[in-house]
PADO-821199 format. One record per residue (C-alpha): x negated, y negated, z; residue in three letters. Coordinates in nm, 3 decimals, decimal comma. Layout:
N
+---------+---------+---------+-------+
:      px :      py :      pz : semar :
+---------+---------+---------+-------+
:       X :       Y :       Z :   ALA :
...
+---------+---------+---------+-------+
% end
This chain:
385
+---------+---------+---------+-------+
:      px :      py :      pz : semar :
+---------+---------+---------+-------+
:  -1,632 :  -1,955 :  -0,454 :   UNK :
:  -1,566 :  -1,580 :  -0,493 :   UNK :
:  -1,507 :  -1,418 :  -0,821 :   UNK :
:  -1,162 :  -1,342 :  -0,882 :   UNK :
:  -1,011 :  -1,043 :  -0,871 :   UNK :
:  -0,670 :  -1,006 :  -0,932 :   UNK :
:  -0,371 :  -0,729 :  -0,839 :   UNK :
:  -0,095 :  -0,688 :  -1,054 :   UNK :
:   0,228 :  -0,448 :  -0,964 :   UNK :
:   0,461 :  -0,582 :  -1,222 :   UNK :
:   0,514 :  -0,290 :  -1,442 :   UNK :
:   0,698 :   0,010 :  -1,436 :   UNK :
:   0,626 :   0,220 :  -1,045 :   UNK :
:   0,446 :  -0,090 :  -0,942 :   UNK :
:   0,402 :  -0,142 :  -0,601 :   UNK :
:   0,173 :  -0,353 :  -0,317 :   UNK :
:   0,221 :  -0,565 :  -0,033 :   UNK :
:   0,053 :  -0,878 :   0,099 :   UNK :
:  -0,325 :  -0,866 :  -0,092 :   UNK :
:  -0,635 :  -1,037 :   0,051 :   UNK :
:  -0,961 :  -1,125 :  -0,090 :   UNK :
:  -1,206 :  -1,084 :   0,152 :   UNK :
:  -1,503 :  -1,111 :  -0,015 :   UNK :
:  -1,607 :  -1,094 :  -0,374 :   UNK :
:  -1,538 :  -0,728 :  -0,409 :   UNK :
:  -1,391 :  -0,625 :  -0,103 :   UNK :
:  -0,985 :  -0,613 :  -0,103 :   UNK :
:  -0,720 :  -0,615 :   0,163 :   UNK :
:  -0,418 :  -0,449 :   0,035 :   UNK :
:  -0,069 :  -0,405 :   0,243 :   UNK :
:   0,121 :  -0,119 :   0,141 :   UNK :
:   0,488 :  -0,281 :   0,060 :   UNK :
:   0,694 :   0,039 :   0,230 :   UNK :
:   1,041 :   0,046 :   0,220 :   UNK :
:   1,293 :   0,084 :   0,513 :   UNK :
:   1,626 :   0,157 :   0,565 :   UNK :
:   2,007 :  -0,017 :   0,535 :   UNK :
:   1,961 :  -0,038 :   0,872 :   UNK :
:   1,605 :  -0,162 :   0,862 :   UNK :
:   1,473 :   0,155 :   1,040 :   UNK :
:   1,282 :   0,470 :   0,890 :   UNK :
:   1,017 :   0,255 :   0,725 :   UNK :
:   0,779 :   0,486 :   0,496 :   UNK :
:   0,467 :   0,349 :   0,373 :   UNK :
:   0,315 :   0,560 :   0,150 :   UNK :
:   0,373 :   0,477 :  -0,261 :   UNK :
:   0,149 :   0,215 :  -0,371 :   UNK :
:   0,049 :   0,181 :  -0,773 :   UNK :
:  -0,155 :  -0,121 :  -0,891 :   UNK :
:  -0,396 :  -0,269 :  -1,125 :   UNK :
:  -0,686 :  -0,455 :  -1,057 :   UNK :
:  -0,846 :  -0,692 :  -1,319 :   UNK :
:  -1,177 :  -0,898 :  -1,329 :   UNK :
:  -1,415 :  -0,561 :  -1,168 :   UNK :
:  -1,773 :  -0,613 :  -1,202 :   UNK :
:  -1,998 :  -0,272 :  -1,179 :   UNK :
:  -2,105 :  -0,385 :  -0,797 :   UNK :
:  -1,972 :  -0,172 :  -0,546 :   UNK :
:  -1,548 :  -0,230 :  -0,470 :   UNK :
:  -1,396 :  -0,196 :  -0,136 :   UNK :
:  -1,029 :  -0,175 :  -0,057 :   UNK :
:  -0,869 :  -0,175 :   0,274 :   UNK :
:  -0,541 :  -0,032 :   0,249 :   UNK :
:  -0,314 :  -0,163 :   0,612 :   UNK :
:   0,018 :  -0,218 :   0,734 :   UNK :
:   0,058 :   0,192 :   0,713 :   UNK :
:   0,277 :   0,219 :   1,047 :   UNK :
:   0,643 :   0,301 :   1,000 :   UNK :
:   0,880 :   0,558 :   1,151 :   UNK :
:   1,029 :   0,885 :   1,073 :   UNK :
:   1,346 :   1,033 :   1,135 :   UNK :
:   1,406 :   0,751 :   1,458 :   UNK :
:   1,020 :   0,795 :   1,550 :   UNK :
:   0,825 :   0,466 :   1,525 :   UNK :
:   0,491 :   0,521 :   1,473 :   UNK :
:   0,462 :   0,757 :   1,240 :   UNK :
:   0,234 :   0,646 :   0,934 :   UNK :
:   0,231 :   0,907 :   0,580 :   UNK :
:  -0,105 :   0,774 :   0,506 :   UNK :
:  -0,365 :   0,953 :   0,694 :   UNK :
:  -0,723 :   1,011 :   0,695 :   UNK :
:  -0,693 :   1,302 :   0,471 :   UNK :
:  -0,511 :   1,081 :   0,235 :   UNK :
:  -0,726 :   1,091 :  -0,078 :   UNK :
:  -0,566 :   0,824 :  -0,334 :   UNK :
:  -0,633 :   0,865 :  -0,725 :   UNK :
:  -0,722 :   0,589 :  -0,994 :   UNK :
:  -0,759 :   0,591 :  -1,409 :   UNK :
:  -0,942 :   0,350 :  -1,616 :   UNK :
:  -0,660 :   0,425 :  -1,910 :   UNK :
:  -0,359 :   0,501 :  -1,722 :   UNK :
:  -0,394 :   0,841 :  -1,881 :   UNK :
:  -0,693 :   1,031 :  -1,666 :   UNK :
:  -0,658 :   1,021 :  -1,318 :   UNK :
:  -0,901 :   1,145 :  -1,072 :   UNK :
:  -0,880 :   1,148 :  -0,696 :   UNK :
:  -1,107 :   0,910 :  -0,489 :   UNK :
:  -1,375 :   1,194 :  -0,362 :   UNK :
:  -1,459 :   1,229 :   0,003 :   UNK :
:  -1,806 :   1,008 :   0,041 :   UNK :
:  -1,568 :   0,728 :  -0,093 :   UNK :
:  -1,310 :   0,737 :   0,152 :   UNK :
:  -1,308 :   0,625 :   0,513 :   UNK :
:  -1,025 :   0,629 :   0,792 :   UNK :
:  -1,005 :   0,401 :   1,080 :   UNK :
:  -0,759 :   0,533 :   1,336 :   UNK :
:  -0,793 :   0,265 :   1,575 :   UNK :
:  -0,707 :  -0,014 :   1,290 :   UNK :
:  -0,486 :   0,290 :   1,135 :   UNK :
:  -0,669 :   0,178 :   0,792 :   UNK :
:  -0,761 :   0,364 :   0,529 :   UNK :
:  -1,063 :   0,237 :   0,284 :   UNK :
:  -1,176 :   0,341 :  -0,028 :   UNK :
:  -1,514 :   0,216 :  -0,189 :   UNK :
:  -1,617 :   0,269 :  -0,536 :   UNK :
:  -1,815 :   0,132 :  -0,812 :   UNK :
:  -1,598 :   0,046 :  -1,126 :   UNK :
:  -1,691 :   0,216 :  -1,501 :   UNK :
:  -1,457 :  -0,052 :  -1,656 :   UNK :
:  -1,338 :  -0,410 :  -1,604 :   UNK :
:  -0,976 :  -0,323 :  -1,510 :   UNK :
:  -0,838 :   0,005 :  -1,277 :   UNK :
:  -0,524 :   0,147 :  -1,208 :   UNK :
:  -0,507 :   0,285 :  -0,843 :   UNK :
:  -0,230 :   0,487 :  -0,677 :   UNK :
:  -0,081 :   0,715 :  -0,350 :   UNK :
:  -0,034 :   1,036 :  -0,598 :   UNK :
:  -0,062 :   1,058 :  -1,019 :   UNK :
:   0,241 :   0,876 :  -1,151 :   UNK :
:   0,523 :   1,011 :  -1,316 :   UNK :
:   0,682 :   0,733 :  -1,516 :   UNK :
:   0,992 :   0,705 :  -1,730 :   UNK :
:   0,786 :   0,778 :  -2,044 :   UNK :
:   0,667 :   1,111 :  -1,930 :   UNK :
:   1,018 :   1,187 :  -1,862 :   UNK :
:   1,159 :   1,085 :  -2,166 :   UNK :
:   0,888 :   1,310 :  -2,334 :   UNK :
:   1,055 :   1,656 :  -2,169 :   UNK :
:   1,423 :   1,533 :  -2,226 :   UNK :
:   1,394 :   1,487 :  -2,633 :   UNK :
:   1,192 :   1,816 :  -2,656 :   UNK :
:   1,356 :   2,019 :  -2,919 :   UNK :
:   1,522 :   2,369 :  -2,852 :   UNK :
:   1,790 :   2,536 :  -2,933 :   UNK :
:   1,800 :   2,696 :  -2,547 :   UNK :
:   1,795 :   2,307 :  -2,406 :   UNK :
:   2,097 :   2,088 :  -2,351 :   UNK :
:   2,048 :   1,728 :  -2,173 :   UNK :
:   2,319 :   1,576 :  -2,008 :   UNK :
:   2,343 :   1,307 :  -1,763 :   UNK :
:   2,444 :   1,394 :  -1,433 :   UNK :
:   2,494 :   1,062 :  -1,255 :   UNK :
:   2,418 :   0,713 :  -1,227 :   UNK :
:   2,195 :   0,547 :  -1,000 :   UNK :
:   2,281 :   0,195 :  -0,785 :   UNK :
:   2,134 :  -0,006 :  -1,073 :   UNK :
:   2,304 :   0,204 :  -1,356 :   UNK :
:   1,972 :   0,435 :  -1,464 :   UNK :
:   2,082 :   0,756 :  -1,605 :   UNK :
:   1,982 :   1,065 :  -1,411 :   UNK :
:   1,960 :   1,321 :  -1,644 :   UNK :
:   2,009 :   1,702 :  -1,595 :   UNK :
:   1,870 :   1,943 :  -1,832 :   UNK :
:   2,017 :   2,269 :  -1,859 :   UNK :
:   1,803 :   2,605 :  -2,010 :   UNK :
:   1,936 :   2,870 :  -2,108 :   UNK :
:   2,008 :   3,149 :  -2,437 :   UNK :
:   2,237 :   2,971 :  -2,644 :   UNK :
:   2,289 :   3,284 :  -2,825 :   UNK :
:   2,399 :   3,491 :  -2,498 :   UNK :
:   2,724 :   3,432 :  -2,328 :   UNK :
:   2,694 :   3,250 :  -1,992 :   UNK :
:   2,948 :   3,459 :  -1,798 :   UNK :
:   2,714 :   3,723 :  -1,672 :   UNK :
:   2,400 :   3,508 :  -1,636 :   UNK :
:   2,243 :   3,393 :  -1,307 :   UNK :
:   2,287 :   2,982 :  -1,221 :   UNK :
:   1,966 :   2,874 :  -1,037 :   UNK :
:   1,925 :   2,461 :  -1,000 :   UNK :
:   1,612 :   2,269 :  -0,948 :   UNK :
:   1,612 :   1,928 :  -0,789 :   UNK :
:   1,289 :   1,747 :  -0,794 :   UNK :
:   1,205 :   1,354 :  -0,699 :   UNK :
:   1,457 :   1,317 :  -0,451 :   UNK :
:   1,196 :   1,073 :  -0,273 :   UNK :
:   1,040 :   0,816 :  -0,487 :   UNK :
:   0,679 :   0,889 :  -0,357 :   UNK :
:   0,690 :   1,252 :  -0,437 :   UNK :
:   0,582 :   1,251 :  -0,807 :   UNK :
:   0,405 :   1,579 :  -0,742 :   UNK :
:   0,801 :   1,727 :  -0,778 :   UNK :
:   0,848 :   1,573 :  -1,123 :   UNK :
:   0,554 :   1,761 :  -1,276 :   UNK :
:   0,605 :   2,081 :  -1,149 :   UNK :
:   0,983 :   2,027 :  -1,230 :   UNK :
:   0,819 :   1,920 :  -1,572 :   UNK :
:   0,586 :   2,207 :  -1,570 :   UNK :
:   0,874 :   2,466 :  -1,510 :   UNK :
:   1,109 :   2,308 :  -1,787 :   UNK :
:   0,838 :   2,352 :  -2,027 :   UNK :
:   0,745 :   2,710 :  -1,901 :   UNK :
:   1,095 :   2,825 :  -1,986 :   UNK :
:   1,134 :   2,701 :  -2,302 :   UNK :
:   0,784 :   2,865 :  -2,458 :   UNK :
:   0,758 :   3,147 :  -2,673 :   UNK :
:   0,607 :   3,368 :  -2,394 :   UNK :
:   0,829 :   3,668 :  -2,366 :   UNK :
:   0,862 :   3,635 :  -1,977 :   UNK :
:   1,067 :   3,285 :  -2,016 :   UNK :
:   1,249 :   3,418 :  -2,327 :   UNK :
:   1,411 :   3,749 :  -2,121 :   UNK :
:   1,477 :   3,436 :  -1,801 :   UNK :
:   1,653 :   3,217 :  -2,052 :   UNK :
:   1,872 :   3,529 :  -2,092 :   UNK :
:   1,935 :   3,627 :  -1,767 :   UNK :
:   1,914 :   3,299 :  -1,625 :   UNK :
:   2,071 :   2,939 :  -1,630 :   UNK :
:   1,821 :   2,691 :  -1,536 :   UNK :
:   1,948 :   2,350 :  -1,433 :   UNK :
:   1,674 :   2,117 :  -1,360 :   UNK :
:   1,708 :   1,728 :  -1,245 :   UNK :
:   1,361 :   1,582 :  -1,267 :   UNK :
:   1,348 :   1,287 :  -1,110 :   UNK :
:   1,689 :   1,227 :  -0,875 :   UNK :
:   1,614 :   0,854 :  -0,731 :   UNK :
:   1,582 :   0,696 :  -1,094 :   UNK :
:   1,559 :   0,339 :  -0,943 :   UNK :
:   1,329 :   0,436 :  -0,668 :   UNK :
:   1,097 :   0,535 :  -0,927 :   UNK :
:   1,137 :   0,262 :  -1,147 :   UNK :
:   1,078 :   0,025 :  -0,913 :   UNK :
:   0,807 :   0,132 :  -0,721 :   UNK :
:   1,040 :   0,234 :  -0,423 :   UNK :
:   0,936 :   0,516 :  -0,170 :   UNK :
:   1,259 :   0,719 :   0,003 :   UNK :
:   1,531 :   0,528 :   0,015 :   UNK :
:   1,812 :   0,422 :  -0,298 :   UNK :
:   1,843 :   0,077 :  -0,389 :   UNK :
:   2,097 :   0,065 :  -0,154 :   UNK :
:   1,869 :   0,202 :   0,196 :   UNK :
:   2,003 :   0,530 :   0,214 :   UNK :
:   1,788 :   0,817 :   0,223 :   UNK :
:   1,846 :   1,057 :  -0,056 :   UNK :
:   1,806 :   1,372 :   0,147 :   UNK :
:   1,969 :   1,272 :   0,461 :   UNK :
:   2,358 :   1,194 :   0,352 :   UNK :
:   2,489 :   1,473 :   0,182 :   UNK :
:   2,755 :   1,543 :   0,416 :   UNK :
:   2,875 :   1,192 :   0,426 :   UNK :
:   2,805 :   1,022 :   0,067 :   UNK :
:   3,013 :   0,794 :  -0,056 :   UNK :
:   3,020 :   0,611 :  -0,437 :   UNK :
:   2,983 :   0,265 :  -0,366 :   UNK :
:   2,625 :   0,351 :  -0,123 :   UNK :
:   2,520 :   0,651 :  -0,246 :   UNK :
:   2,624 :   0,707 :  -0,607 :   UNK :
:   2,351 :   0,901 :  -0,707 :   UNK :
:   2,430 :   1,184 :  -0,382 :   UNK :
:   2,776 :   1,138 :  -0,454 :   UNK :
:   2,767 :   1,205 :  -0,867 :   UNK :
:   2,548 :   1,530 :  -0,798 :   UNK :
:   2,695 :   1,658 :  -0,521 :   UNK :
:   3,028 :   1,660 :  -0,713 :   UNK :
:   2,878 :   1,815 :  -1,018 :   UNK :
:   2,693 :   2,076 :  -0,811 :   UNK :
:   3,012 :   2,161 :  -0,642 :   UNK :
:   3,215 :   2,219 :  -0,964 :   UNK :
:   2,929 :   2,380 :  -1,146 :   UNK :
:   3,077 :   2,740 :  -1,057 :   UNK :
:   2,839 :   3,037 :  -0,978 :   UNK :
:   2,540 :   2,930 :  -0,811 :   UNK :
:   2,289 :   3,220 :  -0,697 :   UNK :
:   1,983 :   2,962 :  -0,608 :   UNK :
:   1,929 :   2,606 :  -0,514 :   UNK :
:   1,596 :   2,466 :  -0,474 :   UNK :
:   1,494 :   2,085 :  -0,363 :   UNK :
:   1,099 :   2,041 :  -0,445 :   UNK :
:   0,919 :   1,793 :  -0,184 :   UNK :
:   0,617 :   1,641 :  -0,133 :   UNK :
:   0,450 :   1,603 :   0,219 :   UNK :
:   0,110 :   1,557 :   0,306 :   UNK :
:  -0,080 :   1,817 :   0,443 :   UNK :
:   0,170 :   2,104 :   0,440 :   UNK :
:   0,329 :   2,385 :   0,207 :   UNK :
:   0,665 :   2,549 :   0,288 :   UNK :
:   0,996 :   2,697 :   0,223 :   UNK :
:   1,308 :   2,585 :   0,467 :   UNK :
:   1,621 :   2,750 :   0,426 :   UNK :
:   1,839 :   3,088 :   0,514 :   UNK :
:   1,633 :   3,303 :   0,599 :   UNK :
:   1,737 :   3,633 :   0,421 :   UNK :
:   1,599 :   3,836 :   0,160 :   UNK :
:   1,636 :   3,612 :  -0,110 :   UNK :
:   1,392 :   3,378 :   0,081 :   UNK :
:   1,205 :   3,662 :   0,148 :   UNK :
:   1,175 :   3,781 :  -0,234 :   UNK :
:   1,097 :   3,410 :  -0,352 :   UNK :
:   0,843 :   3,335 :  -0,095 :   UNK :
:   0,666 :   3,672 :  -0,172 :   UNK :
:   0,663 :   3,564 :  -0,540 :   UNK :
:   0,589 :   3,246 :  -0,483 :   UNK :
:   0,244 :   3,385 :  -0,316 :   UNK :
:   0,189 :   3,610 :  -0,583 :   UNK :
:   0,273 :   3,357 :  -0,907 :   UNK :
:   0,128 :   3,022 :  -0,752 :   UNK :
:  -0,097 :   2,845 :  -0,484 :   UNK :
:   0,200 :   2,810 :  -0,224 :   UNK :
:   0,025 :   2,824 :   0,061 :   UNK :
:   0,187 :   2,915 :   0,423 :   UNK :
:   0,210 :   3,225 :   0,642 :   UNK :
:   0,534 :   3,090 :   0,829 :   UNK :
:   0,746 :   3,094 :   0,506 :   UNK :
:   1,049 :   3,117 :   0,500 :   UNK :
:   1,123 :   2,893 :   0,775 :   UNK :
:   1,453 :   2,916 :   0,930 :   UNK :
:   1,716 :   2,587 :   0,849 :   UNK :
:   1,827 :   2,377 :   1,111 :   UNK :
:   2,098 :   2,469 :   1,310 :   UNK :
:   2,419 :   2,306 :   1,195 :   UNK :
:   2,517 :   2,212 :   1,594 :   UNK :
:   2,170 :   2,070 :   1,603 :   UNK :
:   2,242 :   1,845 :   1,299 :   UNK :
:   2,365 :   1,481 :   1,331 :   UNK :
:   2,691 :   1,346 :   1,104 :   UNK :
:   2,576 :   1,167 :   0,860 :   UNK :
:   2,184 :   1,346 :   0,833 :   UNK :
:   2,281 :   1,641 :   0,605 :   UNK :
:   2,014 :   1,794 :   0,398 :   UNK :
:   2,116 :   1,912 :   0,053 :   UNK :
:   2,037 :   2,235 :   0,127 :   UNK :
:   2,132 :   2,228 :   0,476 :   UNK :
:   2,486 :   2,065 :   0,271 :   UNK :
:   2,532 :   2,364 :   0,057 :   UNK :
:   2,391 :   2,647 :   0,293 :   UNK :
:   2,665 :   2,570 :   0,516 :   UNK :
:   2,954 :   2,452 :   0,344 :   UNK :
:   2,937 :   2,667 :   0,018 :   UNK :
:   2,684 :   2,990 :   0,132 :   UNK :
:   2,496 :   2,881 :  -0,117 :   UNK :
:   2,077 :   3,017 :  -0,081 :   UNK :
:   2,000 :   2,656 :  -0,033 :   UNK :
:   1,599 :   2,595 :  -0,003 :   UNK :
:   1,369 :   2,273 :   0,010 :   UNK :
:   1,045 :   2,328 :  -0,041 :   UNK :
:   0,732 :   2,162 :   0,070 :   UNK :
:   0,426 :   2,143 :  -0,160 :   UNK :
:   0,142 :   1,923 :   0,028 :   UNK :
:  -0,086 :   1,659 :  -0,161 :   UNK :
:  -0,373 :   1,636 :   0,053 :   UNK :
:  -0,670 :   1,856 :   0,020 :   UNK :
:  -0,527 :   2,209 :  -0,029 :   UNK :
:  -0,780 :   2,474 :   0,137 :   UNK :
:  -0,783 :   2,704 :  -0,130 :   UNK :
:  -0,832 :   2,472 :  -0,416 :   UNK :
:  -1,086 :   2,295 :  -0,166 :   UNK :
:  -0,965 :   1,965 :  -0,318 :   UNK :
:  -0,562 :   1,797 :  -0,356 :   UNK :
:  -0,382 :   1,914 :  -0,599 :   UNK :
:  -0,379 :   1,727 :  -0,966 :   UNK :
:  -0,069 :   1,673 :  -1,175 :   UNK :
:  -0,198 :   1,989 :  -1,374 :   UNK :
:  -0,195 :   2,140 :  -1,073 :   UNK :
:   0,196 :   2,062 :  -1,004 :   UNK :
:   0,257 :   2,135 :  -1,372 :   UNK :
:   0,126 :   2,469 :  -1,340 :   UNK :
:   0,291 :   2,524 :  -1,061 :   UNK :
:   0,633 :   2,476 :  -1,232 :   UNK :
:   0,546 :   2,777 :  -1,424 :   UNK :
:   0,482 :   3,035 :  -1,153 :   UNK :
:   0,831 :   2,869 :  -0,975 :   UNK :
:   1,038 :   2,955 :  -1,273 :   UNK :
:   0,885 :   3,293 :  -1,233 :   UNK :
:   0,949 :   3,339 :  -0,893 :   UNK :
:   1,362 :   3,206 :  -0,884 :   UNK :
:   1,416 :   3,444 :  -1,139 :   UNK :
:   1,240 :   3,755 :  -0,948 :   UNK :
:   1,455 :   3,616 :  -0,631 :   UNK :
:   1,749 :   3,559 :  -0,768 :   UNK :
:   1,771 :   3,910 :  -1,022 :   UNK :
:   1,578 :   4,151 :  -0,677 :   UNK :
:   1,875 :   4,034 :  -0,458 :   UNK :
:   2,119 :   3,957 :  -0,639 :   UNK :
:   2,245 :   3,631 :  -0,480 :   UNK :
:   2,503 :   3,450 :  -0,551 :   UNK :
:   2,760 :   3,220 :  -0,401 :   UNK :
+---------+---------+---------+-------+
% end
């Protein structure tokens, strides 16, 4: 009989498909994916799960059923063989499988991980979580220059919360409006920290973040797909709609969450900067108008942080060459508000400077040089809508 080891998913972010026990300590795990309303666009690449019952012999753990499709593409699979997942023993530490304990089939399109436990019990995931207690840690900081509203409701009723920073003690009228939208995709945790990182930048004592609180109005929305990443969900809202693909055609009833912000954003007033953060997997990048407010935040964004491509700013898609229905929110509000609209692409795979993927202090760190760079775009220029 072989000793039992048992996966668990049922807690907050959890997530794993079909799991077989192949041997004593050697584990098949599906990833669960998620596809569309239309049962198209699967992405498989959020898993988060505990094994119990770990002896200190040598673990194995095949991860399979990868394969999906992007944007109409089948075939397509976000897990790769630079995919380098991370574990904790606590929930607290986490720490990226090294290289000599990772393996890639590309024939079986599998990737395997094998280890040797320090503890009885491990929590194993795609990318470091960001959970609804880490979030509710940033919104009830105290500060007199923060003010946390919620600016929608997901499918399943979660608040999304928006957290404004700014000078309470300077009037708003003359200020710069820059948003930051992080977590759009349920996988892309990386977002939520350096969202986290940036929110926590700007409200320190440094002198920097006290002249951008009165410049500036910072309006941040950590995590956007609440349910997604309550649930252990990947791109899609509860209802299959992707949550960066339907800005020109949300509705309330499918896509309350688009809907709620998008109206907010588009009665918010003066708006010199919009940013969407992303995670992809072996990539950094900055998509928008290009003009020289992408040119002044790009060159900032290589002098403050670890943003790491030559091709920056890359030019948005052309509106003719966009299908109804497929809208980008920056592609939404570049072209029917002139707003400097920009998603941005910050890889988790091995970065080649770092020489390893980026941690969650990495992201978090990363928030700071961001707030940094907006507000050198954004006061250089001059934008505004």
């Amino acid at each position: 009989m072989l000793a039992a080891l048992v996966v668990a998913a049922n807690f907050e972010g959890g997530s794993v498909g079909k799991v077989e026990q192949v041997a004593a300590n050697h584990l098949r795990c599906a990833v669960r994916g998620q596809a569309d309303a239309n049962q198209r666009n699967r992405q498989a690449n959020w898993y988060f799960f505990r094994i119990d019952g770990l002896t200190r012999e040598q673990v194995r753990i095949d991860f399979t059923d990868l394969v999906g499709e992007y944007n109409f593409k089948p075939g397509s699979h976000a897990v790769t063989a630079g995919t380098r997942p991370v574990y904790s023993y606590d929930r607290k530490t986490w720490r990226h499988f090294a290289d000599d304990q990772v393996s890639w089939d590309e024939r079986a399109t599998m990737l395997t991980v094998r280890f040797r436990p320090e503890s009885g019990q491990v929590w194993i995931a795609h990318t470091q979580p960001y959970l609804r207690a880490d979030l509710k840690r940033l919104v009830e900081l105290r500060h007199r220059d923060l003010r946390v509203t919620t600016i929608a409701r997901s499918a399943h009723g979660r608040e999304i919360p928006l957290l404004t920073i700014t000078d309470a003690a300077v009037a708003d009228e003359d200020k710069r409006s820059i948003w930051v939208m992080a977590r759009q995709h349920a996988w892309e945790t990386g977002t939520s920290y350096v969202a986290d990182g940036l929110v926590r930048f700007l409200l320190s004592d440094a002198e920097s973040a006290r002249q951008m609180r009165k410049g500036n109005v910072f309006r941040v929305i950590p995590i956007f797909d609440a349910d997604g990443a309550a649930e252990g969900a990947v791109r899609f809202n509860a209802n299959g709609y992707d949550n960066n693909r339907n800005w020109d055609t949300a509705d309330a009833q499918r896509m309350p969450e688009i809907f709620a912000v998008r109206r907010a954003v588009e009665q918010a007033g003066r708006m010199d900067l919009f940013l969407a953060l992303h995670n992809t997997e072996s990539v950094d990048y900055v998509d928008g108008p290009v003009d020289e407010v992408a040119a002044e935040l790009v060159r900032a964004l290589r002098a403050e942080t670890d943003f790491l491509d030559a091709a920056s700013p890359r030019a948005v898609a052309r509106r003719g060459a966009i299908d109804a229905g497929r809208m980008t929110v920056n592609q939404y509000l570049y072209y029917t508000h002139s707003v400097h609209a920009y998603l941005m692409e910050l890889r988790v795979e091995r970065h080649p400077t770092l020489g390893r993927p980026r941690t969650a202090g990495d992201f978090s760190a990363f928030g700071g040089g961001l707030a940094r760079s907006l507000a050198a775009a954004v006061s250089t220029t001059g934008g505004r809508r």
